[in-house]
N, C-alpha and C positions, 0 to 999 in steps of 0.2 A: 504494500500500500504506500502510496507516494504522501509524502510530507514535506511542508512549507512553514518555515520559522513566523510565527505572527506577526513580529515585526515588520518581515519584509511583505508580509501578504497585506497586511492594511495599508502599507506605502503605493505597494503594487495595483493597488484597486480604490487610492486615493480616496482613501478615507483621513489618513492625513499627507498634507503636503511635501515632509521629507522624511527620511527614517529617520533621521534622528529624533523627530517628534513623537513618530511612533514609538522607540525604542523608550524614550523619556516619560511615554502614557503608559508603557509596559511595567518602568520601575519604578513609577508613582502608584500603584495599584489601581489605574484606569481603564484597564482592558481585563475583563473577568470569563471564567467558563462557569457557568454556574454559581457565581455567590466568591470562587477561587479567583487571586491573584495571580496574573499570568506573567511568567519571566519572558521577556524578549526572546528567546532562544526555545520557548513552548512549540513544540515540531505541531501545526493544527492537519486537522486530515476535514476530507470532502462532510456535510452533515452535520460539523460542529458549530454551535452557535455563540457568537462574541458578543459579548455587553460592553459596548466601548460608551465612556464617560467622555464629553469633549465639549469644552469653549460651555460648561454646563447641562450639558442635554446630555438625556442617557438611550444610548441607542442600541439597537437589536440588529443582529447580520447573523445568517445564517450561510457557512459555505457552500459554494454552488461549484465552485472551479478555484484550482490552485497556482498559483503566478509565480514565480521566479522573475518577473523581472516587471518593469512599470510598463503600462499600456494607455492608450487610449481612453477617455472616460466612455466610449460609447460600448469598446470592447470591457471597457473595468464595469460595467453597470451588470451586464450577463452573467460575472463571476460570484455576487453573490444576490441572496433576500433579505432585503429588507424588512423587519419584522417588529421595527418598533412601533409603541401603541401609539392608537390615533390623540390620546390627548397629548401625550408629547412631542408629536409634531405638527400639532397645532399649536403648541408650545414655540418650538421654533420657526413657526410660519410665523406668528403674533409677534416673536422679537423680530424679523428680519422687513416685517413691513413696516416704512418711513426708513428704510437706508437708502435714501436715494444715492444716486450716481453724483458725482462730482458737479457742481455748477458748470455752465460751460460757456465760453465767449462768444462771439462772432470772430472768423476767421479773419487776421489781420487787424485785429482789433488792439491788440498786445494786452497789457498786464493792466489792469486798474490801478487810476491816478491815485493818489490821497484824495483826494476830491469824492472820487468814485468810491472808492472803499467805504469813504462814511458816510454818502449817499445809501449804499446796500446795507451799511449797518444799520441805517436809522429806518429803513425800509422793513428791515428782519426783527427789531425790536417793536415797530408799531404793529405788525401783523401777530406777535405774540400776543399783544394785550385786547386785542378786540374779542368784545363779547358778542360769541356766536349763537348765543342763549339767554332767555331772561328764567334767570332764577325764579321768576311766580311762577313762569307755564308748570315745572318741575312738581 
C-alpha cells in the first residue's frame, strides 16, 4: 500500500501554501487523525481523514488520491473530500465576505496626491457614520 508523508500531501493538494507551513501545523498539533496529533513525517494512506485547524476554521478532508509532489489546484481539488460541516463553512464564507480586492486606479492615473489621499479619507470616514437605519423602525 503506497504512502505519502502528510506534510507533503497537504502542501501537494494546497491546503497550505508551503511545506513549511504544513510541516509547522503538523508540530503545532493542527493537523489531527481522529482527536491524534499528527507528526509531519505521519506516512497517511488513501481513506484516511484529516482534521486540519487553519487561519481558525476546522476543516475535514478525507483522502481521495496520494501526491508526491505539488499540482495544479484543479488536478489538487480531485485528490481529496471535503467533508467539513456546513456550519463551519459558512463560518468561513461569513468571515471572507467584505474582503474586497485592492482599491484600484485608472490606468495612468499614478499614485494619489496628499490632496487625494484625504479626499478618500474623508470620503471612507463619512460613509462609516451614516445611518442606514432609524433605531424606532427596530
Amino acid at each position: 500500500m503506497e504512502k505519502v508523508r502528510v506534510d507533503k500531501w497537504l502542501w501537494s493538494v494546497r491546503i497550505f501554501k508551503s511545506r513549511t507551513m504544513a510541516t509547522n501545523a503538523c508540530k503545532s498539533g493542527k493537523v489531527k487523525i481522529e482527536g491524534t496529533n499528527l507528526k509531519p513525517s505521519y506516512p497517511i494512506t488513501i481513506g484516511e481523514r484529516l482534521e486540519v485547524k487553519k487561519n481558525g476554521f476546522n476543516m475535514l478532508f478525507e483522502v481521495k488520491k496520494l501526491l508526491k509532489s505539488r499540482v495544479g489546484a484543479p488536478i489538487a481539488v480531485e485528490c481529496y473530500e471535503n467533508l467539513t460541516p456546513e456550519d463551519e463553512m459558512n463560518k468561513y464564507k461569513n468571515w471572507y465576505i467584505g474582503k474586497a480586492a485592492a482599491e484600484k486606479r485608472d490606468k495612468g492615473t499614478g499614485r494619489p496626491t496628499k490632496r487625494d489621499r484625504r479626499k478618500i479619507d474623508d470620503f471612507k470616514d463619512d460613509e462609516n457614520e451614516w445611518d442606514w437605519f432609524d433605531e424606532d423602525e427596530l
